[in-house]
C-alpha positions as CSV (number, residue, x, y, z in Angstrom):
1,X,-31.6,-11.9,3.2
2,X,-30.9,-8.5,4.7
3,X,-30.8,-8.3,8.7
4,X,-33.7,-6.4,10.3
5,X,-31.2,-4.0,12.6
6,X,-30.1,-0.8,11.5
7,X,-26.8,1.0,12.0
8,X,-28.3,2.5,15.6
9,X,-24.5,0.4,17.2
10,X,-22.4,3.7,17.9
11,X,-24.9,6.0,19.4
12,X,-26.6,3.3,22.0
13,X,-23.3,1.1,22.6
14,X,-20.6,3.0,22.6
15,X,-21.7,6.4,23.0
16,X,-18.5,7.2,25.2
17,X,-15.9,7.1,21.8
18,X,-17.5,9.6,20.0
19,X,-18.3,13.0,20.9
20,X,-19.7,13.9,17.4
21,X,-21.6,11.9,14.9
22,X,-22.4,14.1,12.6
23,X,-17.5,6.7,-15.1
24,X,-15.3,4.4,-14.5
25,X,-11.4,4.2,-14.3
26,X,-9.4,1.5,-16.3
27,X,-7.4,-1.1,-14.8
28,X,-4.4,-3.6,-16.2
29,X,-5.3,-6.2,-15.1
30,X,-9.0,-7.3,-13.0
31,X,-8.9,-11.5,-13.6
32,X,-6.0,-13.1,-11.7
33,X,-4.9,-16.5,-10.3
34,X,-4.2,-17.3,-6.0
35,X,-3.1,-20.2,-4.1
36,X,-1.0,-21.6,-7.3
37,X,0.3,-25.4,-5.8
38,X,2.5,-28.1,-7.7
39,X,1.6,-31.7,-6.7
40,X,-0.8,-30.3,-4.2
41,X,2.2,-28.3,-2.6
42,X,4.2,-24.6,-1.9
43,X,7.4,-26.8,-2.3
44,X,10.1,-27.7,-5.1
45,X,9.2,-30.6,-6.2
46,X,11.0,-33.5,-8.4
47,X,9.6,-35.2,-11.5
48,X,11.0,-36.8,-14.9
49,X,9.8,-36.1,-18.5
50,X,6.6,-37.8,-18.8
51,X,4.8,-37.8,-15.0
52,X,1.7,-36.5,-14.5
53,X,2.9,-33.1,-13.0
54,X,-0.9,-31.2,-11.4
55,X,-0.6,-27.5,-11.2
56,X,-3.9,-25.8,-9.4
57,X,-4.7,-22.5,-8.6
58,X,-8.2,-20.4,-7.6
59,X,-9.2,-17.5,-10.5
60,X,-11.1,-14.8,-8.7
61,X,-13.4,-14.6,-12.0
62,X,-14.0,-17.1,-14.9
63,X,-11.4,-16.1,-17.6
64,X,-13.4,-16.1,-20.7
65,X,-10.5,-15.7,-23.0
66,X,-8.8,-18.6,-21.6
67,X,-5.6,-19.4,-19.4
68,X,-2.1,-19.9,-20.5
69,X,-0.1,-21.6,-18.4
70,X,3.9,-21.0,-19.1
71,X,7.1,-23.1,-18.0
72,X,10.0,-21.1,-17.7
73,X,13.8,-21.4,-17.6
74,X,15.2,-18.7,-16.0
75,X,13.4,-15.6,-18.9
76,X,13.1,-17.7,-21.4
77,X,9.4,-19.8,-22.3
78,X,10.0,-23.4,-23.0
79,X,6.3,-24.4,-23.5
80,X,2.8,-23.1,-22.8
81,X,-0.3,-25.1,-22.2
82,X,-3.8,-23.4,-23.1
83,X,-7.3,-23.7,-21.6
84,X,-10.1,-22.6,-23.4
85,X,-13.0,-20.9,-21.6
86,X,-15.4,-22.9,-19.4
87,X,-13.0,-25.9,-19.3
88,X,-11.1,-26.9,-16.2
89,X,-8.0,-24.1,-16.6
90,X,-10.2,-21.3,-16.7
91,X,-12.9,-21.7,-14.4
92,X,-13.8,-19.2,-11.9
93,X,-12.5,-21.0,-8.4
94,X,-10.5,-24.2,-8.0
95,X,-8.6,-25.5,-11.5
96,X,-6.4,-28.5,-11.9
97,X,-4.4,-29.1,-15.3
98,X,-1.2,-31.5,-15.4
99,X,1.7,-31.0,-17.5
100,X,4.2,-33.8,-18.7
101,X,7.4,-32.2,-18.7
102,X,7.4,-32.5,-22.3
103,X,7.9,-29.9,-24.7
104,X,5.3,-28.3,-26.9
105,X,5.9,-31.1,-29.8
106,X,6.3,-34.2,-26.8
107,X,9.8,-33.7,-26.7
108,X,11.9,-34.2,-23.8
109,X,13.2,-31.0,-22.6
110,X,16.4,-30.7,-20.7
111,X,16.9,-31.8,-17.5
112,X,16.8,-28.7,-15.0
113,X,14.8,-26.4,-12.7
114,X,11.7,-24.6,-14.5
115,X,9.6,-21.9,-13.0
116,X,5.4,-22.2,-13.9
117,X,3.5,-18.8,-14.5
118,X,-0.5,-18.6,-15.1
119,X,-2.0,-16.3,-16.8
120,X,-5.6,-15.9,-17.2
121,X,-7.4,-13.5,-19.5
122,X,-11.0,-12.2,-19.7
123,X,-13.2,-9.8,-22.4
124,X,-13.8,-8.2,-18.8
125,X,-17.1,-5.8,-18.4
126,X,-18.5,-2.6,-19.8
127,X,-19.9,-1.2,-16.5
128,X,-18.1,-2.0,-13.1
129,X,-20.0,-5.2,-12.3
130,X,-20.3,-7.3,-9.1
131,X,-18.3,-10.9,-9.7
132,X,-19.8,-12.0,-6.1
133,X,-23.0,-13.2,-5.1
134,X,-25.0,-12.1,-1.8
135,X,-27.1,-15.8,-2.6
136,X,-24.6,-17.9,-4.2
137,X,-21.5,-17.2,-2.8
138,X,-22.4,-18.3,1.2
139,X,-19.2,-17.0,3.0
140,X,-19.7,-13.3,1.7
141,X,-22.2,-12.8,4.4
142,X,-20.8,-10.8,7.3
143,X,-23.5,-9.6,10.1
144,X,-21.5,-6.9,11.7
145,X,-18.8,-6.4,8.8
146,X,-16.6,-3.4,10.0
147,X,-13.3,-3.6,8.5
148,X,-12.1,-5.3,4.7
149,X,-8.7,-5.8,3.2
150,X,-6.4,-8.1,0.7
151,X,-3.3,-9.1,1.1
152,X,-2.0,-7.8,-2.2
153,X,2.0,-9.3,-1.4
154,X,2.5,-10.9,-5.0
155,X,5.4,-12.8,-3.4
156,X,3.4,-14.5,-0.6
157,X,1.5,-17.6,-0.4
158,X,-1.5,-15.5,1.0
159,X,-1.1,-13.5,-1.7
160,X,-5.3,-12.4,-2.7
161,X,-6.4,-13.7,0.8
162,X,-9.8,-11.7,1.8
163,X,-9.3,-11.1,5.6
164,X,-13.1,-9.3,6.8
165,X,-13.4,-7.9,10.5
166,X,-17.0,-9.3,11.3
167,X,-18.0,-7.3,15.0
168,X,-21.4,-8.3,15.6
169,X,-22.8,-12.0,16.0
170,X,-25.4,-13.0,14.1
171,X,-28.4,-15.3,14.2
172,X,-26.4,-18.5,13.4
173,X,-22.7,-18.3,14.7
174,X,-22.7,-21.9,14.6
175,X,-23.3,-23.0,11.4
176,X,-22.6,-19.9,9.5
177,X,-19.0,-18.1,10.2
178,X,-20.1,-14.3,8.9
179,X,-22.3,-14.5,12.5
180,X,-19.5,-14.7,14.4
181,X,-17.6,-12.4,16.1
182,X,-13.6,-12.1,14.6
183,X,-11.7,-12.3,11.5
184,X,-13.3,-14.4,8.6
185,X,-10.6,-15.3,6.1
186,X,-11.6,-16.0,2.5
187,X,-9.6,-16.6,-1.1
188,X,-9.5,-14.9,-4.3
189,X,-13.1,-16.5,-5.1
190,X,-15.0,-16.2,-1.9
191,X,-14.2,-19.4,-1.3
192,X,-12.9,-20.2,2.8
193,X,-9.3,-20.4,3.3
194,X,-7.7,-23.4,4.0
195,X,-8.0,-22.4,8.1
196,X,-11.2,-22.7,9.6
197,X,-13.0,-19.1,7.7
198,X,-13.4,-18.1,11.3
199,X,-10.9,-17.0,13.7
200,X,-13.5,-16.6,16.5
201,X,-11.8,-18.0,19.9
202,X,-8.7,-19.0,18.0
203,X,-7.0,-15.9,17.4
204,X,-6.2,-15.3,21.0
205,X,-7.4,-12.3,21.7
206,X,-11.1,-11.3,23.5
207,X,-13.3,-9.3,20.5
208,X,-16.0,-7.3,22.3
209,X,-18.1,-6.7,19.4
210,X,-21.0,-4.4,19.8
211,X,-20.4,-3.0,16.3
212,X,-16.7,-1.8,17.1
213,X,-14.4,-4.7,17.8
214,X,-12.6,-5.7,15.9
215,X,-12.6,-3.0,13.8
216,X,-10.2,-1.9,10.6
217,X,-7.9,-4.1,9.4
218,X,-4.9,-3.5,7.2
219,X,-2.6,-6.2,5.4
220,X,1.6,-4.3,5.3
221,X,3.6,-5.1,2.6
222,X,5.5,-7.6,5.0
223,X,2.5,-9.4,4.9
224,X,1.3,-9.0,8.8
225,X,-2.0,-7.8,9.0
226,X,-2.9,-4.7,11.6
227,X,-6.6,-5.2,13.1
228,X,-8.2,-1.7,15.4
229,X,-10.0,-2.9,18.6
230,X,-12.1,0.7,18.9
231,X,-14.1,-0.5,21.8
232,X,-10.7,-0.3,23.4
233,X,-10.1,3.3,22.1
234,X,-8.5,2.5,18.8
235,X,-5.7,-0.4,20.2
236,X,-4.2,-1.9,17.3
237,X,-2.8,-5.6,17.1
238,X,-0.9,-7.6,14.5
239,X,-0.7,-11.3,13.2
240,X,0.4,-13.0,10.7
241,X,-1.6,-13.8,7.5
242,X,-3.2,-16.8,9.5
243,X,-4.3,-14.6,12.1
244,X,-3.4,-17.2,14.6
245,X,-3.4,-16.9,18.3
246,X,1.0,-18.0,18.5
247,X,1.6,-15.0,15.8
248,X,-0.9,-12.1,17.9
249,X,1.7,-9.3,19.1
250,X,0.3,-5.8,20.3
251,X,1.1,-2.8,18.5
252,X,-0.5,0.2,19.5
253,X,-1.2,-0.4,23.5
254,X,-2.7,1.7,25.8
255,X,0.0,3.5,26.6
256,X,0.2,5.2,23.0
257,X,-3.3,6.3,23.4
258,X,-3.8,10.4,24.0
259,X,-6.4,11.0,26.3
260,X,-10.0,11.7,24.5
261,X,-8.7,9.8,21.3
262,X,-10.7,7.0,19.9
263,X,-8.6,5.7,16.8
264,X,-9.8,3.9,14.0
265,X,-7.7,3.0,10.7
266,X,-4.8,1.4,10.8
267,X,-2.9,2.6,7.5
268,X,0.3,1.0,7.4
269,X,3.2,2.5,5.4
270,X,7.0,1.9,4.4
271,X,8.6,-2.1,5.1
272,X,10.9,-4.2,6.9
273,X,12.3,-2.2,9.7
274,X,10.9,1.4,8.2
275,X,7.2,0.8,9.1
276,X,4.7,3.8,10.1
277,X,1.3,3.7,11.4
278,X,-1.0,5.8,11.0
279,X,-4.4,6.3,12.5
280,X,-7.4,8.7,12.1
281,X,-9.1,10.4,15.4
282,X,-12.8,9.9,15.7
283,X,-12.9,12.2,18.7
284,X,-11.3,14.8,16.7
285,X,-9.8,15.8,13.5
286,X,-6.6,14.7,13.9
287,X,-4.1,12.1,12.2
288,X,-1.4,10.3,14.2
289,X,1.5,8.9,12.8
290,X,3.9,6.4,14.8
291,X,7.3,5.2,13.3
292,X,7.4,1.7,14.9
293,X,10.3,-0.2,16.1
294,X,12.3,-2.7,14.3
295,X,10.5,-4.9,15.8
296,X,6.9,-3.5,14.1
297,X,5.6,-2.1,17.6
298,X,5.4,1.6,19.0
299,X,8.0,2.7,21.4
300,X,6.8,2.7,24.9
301,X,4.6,6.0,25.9
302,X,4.7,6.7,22.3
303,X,1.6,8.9,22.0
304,X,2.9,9.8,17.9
305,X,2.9,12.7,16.2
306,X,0.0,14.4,15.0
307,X,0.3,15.0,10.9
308,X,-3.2,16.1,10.3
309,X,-5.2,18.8,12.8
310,X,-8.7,20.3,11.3
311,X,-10.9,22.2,13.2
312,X,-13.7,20.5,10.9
313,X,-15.1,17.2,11.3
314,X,-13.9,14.2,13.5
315,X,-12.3,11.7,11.3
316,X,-13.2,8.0,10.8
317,X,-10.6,6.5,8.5
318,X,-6.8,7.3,6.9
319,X,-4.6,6.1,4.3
320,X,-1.1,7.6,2.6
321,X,-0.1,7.0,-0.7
322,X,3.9,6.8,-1.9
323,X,4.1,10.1,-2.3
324,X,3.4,10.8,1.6
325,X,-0.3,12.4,0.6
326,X,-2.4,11.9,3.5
327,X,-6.1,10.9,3.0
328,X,-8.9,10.8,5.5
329,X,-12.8,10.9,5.5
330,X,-15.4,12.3,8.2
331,X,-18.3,10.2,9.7
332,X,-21.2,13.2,9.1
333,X,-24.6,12.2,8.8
334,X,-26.7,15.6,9.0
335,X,-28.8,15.6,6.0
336,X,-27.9,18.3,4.1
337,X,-24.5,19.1,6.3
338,X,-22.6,22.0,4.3
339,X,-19.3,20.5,5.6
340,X,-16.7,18.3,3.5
341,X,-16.6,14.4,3.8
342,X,-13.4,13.4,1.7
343,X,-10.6,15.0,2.3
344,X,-6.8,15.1,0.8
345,X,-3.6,16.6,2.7
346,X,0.0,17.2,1.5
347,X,2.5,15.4,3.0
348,X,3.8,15.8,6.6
349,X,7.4,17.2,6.5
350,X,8.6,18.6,9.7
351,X,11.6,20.2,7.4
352,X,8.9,22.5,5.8
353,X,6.2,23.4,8.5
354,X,8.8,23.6,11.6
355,X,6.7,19.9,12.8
356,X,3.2,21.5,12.7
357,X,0.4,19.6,11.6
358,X,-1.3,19.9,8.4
359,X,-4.1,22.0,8.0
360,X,-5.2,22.9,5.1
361,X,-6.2,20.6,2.8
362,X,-5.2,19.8,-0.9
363,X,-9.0,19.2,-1.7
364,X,-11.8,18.7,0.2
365,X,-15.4,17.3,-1.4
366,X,-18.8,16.1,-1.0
367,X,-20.4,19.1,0.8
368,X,-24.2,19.2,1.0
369,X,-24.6,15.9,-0.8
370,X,-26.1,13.5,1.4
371,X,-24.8,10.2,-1.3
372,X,-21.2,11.2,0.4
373,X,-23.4,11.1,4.3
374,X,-21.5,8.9,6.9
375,X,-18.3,8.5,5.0
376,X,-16.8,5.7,7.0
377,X,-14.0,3.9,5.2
378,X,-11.6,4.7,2.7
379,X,-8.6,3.0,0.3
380,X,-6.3,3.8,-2.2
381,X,-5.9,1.7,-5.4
382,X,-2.3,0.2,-6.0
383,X,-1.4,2.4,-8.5
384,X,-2.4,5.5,-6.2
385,X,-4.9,7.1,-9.1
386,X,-8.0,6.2,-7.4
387,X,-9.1,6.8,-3.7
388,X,-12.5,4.3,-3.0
389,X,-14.7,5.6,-0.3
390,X,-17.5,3.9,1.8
391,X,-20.7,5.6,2.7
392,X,-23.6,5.0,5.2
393,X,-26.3,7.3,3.7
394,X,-27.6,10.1,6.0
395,X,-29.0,9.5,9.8
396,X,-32.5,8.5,10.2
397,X,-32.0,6.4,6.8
398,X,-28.7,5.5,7.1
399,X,-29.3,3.2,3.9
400,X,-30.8,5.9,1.6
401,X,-27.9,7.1,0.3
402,X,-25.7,4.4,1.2
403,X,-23.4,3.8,-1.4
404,X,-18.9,3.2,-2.3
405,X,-17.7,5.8,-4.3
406,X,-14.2,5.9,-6.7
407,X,-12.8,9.0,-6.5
408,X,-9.6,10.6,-8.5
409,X,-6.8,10.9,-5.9
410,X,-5.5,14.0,-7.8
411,X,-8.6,16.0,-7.3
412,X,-11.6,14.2,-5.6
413,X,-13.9,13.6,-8.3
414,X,-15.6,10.8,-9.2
415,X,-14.4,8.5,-11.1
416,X,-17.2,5.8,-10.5
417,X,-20.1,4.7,-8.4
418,X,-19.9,1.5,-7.3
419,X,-23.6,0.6,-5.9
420,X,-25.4,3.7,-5.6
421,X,-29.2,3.4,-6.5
422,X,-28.2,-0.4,-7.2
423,X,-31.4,-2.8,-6.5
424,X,-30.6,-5.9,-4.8
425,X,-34.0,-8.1,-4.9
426,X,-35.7,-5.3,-5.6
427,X,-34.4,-3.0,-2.6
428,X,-31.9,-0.4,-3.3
429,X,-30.8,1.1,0.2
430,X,-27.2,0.3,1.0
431,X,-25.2,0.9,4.2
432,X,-21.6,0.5,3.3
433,X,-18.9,0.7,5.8
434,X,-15.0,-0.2,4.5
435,X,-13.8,-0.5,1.3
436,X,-10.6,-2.4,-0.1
437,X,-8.6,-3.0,-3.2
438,X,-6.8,-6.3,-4.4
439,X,-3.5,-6.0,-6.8
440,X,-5.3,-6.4,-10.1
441,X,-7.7,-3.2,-9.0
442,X,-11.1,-5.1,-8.0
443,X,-12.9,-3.0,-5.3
444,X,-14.1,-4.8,-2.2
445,X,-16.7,-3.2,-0.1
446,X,-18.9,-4.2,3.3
447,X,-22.9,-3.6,3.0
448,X,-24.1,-3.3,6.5
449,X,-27.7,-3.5,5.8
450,X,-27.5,-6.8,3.5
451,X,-24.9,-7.9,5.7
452,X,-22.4,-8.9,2.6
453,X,-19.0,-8.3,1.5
454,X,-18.8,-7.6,-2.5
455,X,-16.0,-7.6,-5.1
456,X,-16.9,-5.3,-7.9
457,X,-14.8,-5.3,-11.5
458,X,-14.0,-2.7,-13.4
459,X,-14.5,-2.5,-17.2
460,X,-12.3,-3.2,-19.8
461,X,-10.5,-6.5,-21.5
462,X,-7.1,-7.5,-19.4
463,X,-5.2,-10.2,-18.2
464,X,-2.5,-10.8,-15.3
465,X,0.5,-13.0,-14.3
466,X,0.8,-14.9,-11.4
467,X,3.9,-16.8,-10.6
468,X,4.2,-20.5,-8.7
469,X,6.4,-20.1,-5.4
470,X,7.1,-23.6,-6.3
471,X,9.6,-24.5,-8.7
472,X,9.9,-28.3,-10.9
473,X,12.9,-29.7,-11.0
474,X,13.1,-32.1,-14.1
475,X,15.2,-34.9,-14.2
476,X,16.7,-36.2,-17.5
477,X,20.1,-36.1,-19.9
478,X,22.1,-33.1,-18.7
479,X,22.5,-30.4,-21.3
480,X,26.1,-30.7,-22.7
481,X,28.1,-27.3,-22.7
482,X,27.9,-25.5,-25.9
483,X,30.4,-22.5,-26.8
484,X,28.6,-19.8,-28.3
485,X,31.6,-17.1,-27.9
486,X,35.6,-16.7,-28.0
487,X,37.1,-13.7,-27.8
488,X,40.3,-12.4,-26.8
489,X,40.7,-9.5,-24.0
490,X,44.5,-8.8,-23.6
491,X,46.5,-11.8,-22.5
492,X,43.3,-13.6,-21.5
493,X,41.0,-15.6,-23.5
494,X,37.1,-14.7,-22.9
495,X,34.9,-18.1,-23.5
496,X,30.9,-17.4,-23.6
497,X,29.1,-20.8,-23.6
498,X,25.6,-21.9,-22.5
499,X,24.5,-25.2,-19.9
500,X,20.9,-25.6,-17.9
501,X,19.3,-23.0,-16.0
502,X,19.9,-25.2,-12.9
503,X,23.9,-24.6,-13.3
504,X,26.1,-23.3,-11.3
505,X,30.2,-21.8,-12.3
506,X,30.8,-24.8,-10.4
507,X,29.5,-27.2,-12.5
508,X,32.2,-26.5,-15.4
509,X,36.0,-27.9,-15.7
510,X,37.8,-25.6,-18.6
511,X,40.8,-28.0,-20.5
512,X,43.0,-26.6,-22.4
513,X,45.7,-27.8,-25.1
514,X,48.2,-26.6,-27.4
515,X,46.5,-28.7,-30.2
516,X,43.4,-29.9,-31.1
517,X,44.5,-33.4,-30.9
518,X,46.8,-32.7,-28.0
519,X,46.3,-33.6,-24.6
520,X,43.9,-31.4,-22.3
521,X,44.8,-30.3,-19.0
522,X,42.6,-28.5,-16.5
523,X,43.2,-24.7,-16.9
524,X,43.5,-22.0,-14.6
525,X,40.1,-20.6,-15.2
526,X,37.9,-18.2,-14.4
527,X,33.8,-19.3,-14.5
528,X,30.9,-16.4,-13.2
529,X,27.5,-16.8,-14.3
530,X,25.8,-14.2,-17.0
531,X,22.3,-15.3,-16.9
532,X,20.4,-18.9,-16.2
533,X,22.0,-21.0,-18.5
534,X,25.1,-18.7,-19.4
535,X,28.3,-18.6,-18.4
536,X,31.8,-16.9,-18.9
537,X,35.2,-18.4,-18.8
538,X,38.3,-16.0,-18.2
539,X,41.3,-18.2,-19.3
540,X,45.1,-16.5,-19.1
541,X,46.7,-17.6,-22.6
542,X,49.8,-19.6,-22.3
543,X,51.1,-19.4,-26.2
544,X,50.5,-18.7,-29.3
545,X,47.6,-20.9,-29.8
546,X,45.6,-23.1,-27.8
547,X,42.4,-25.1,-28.3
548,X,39.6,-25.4,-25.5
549,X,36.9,-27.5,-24.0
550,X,34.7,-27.3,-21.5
551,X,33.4,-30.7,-19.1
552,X,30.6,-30.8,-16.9
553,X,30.7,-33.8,-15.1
C-alpha cells in the first residue's frame, strides 16, 4: 500500500537548507551468495572424514541453473557438490547442504586445511526485472527512505548487507521497522540482518527526521559506512557495518561546514589511511572534497576544497569513479526546465588548473525532459561503465515522471530504464529518491511514493563466486612427502616435492646418505614453500653421490 503523503518534506520543513528547488547494459555476474557460515559459524572449524559438515549461505535470487559448491586446497578443486534448481542449495534466501569430508567417489581425502567456495548460477532475465517484492518481501517497505547502499567488501562478513536510511516515521513504528526513524539493515535477500533491522535508539545518535535525517549513506571499501544528517547542514558520521552506538565517530562536524552549505552525498573514495570525502552543495553548485585523517575524520576547521563550481543548478548528490571523474546531479523540478540534470566533470588536479575548480563539464544531459525532473540520487556501477540515477518526476506531480535511470558514464546516455511508466497494482507514478549498486551489478533504488526499496536484475545468463571466511580443517592420515623433482644447481642439490596444503617448511627433516642403504643423517637444508602443498629443498652436495629422503614427523 502506497502512503497518502506526497514529497511536500523540503519546501514546508526545512525550507531554510535550500535556497533553490528547482536498453539494457550486461553484467558478469547478477545471482550471488552472502552470509556463507560453516557449522553455523565465521570461524575455522575442526572435523574428520565422515561428519556431517553444514555449510549455509543466503542467495539474493533463486539460482535456476543450480549451485556448485567447491572445496579447495590451496588452487586446486578437490571435490564439488551440486544442487539442482528449486532444491535446498539453490533457493532464493537461507540454504543449508552438509558435506562429509569425503571425496567425490567417498574417499577419504587428506588430512589438511580446505577452503569452500559457492557458486550459484541462473538463466538470468531478458528485460531488467524486479527480484523484490513491495507485498511479499515485508522489510522492503521504508516510509521516509532517503538514502540506499551495499556493502560490496567481498572480503567482509557484511559483505551484500542492504543498509537503507529511513527519515520519516510511519504509521506503525512498532511493529514494522521501515516506519521508524534510522538505519534499517537488511541481507542479500531482503531478509533482516541478524541485528535487530532497526537501528532506531540504538545507534547512538538523535535522527531528526522530517524527511532529511538521516540522509545518504555510503559503505567505503574499509567497510565503515558514512551516513549525512542534512537537517544538520550535511554533518556526516561513520560506524561500523553494525551501525552500532560503541562504533559512531563524527566525521564531517560543524566546524567543516562553509557557511550557506547544506551537504548531501557522502561519496567516499581511496582506503586505509588515503580516504577522501566528498560531498555535493544543495545550496549551490559546488563539490567539496576533504582528504581525511588517518584516523578517517576531517582535520579540525577543515572547510575542504571545492573540486566542482557551476554557476547552474544546486546540486543534490556526488560520486567519483577510479579514474577521479566527478559525477553529480541537480534537484530541478520546473516542468519543462531547459537546464541539465546529470552532469559529468574531469577530474580535479590542482597540477593542471593552478587548484581552481572545475567548471565545465565533460557532459551534461537531460534538459527539457521532465522523466530526468528532481534528479536526487546517483551511483556508479563497480565496474565504472554505468552511472544509475534517481528521479522524483516534476513539481506539482512529483510521481509523474518519477522513475531510476542507467546511464553510460562515458557519455550520459541511457543505457536503461529501470521503472519508468512501470504499473505497480495498476498505478504507475513513481517518486524515487537514491539509487545503489551491489558487486554483482543489481540496481537498488528507494520509491518514495510506494514507500519501498527495490532490487532490479539486469538481463543476461551469469553466475558468481563467493568464498567462505571460514576455513575446515580435516583431520585424518597425514599426506607422506612425495619427490616430484631433483635437480642439480652448482654445488647444491635442488629437491621439489609435494605435502598437504596445511604444511609449513617446518614440517620437513631432509636426510641424506652416501648410499641408498646407508645411514641417513639430517642435512643441512634449505626448505621455502612454492605453493600450498609444494616445497623446495636446497641441499649443499657433500660427494660424489648421495641419496635423499625427506621425514615429516
Amino acid at each position: 500500500m502506497k502512503p497518502i503523503r506526497k514529497l511536500a518534506w523540503i519546501l514546508s520543513s526545512w525550507i531554510f537548507l535550500l535556497t533553490t528547488i528547482a536498453s539494457a547494459p550486461n553484467a558478469l555476474a547478477n545471482i550471488y551468495a552472502t552470509n556463507i557460515r560453516i557449522n553455523g559459524g565465521t570461524t575455522n572449524v575442526a572435523a574428520s572424514p565422515g561428519d556431517a559438515i553444514r555449510i549455509t549461505f543466503v542467495l539474493n535470487e533463486p539460482a535456476s541453473l543450480g549451485t556448485t559448491v567447491q572445496v579447495h586446497s590451496g588452487a586446486s578443486t578437490v571435490t564439488t557438490l551440486f544442487f539442482p534448481a528449486e532444491t535446498q542449495g539453490a533457493l532464493r534466501g537461507l540454504n543449508e547442504v552438509t558435506w562429509d569430508g569425503l571425496g567425490p567417489t567417498g574417499q577419504p581425502i587428506p588430512g589438511g586445511t580446505y577452503s569452500v567456495a559457492v557458486v550459484p548460477a541462473t538463466s538470468g532475465y531478458t528485460n531488467w526485472t524486479q527480484i523484490t517484492s513491495d507485498t511479499g518481501d515485508p522489510y522492503t517497505r521504508a516510509y521516509g527512505g532517503r538514502g540506499i547502499a551495499v556493502d560490496r567488501n567481498v572480503s567482509s562478513l557484511y559483505f551484500g548487507r542492504v543498509l537503507v536510511a529511513n527519515s520519516s516515521q510511519g504509521p506503525d513504528p512498532s511493529m514494522t521497522p521501515g516506519d521508524t526513524v534510522g538505519i534499517l539493515r537488511l541481507n542479500s535477500d531482503t531478509s533482516g540482518a541478524e541485528e535487530v533491522i532497526s537501528s532506531a535508539d540504538l545507534d547512538g545518535y538523535e535522527w531528526l527526521g522530517g524527511d532529511v535525517s538521516p540522509w545518504k549513506l555510503e559503505v567505503a571499501a574499509d567497510d565503515y559506512v558514512y551516513i549525512t544528517d542534512l537537517a544538520r547542514g550535511g554533518l556526516v558520521n561513520r560506524w561500523d557495518p553494525t551501525i552500532s552506538s560503541n562504533s559512531l565517530v563524527p566525521v564531517l562536524r560543524q566546524d567543516n561546514l562553509r557557511a550557506g552549505a547544506a551537504l548531501s552525498g557522502p561519496a567516499i573514495t581511496g582506503s586505509s589511511t588515503n580516504l577522501q570525502l566528498w560531498m555535493a552543495d544543495t545550496n549551490q553548485a559546488r563539490v567539496f572534497k576533504w582528504s581525511l585523517t588517518s584516523t578517517s575524520v576531517c582535520a579540525q576547521n577543515d572547510t575542504g576544497i571545492i573540486v566542482v563550481s557551476n554557476a547552474g543548478p544546486n546540486l543534490f548528490d556526488v560520486a567519483v569513479d577510479n579514474a577521479g571523474n566527478v559525477y553529480a546531479c541537480a534537484f530541478i523540478t520546473n516542468a519543462g526546465d531547459p537546464s541539465p540534470r546529470v552532469f559529468k566533470y574531469p577530474p580535479y588536479d590542482p597540477a593542471t588548473n593552478g587548484g581552481l575548480p572545475q567548471t565545465n563539464a565533460t557532459w551534461a544531459v537531460g534538459n527539457g525532459d521532465d522523466t530526468y525532473a528532481g534528479a536526487s540520487g546517483l551511483a556508479l556501477d563497480p565496474t565504472g561503465t554505468y552511472l544509475a540515477v534517481a528521479f522524483h518526476g516534476p513539481a506539482g506531480a512529483f510521481s509523474t515522471n518519477g522513475n531510476t535511470k542507467i546511464l553510460y558514464a562515458t557519455n550520459g546516455a541511457v543505457a536503461a530504464n529501470v521503472d519508468l511508466g512501470l504499473e505497480i497494482q495498476n498505478d504507475a507514478n513513481h517518486d524515487d529518491t537514491d539509487v545503489a549498486w551491489d558487486a554483482v551489478g543489481n540496481v537498488y533504488y528507494i520509491d518514495l511514493y510506494w514507500a519501498a526499496w527495490r532490487i532490479f536484475s539486469p538481463p543476461g545468463t551469469n553466475q558468481s563466486t563467493s568464498m567462505a571466511s571460514a576455513m575446515i580443517r580435516l583431520s585424518g592420515p597425514p599426506t607422506p612427502p612425495s619427490f616430484t623433482k631433483a635437480a642439480v644447481s652448482g654445488t647444491n642439490m635442488v629437491l621439489t616435492f609435494s605435502g598437504d596444503s596445511s604444511d609449513t617448511p617446518s614440517s620437513f627433516t631432509v636426510l641424506s646418505s652416501p648410499t641408498v642403504t646407508g645411514t641417513y643423517a639430517k642435512a643441512n637444508a634449505t626448505v621455502t614453500a612454492v605453493s600450498p602443498g609444494v616445497f623446495q629443498a636446497l641441499v649443499p652436495m657433500s660427494g660424489p653421490a648421495q641419496y635423499y629422503r625427506i621425514r615429516k614427523p
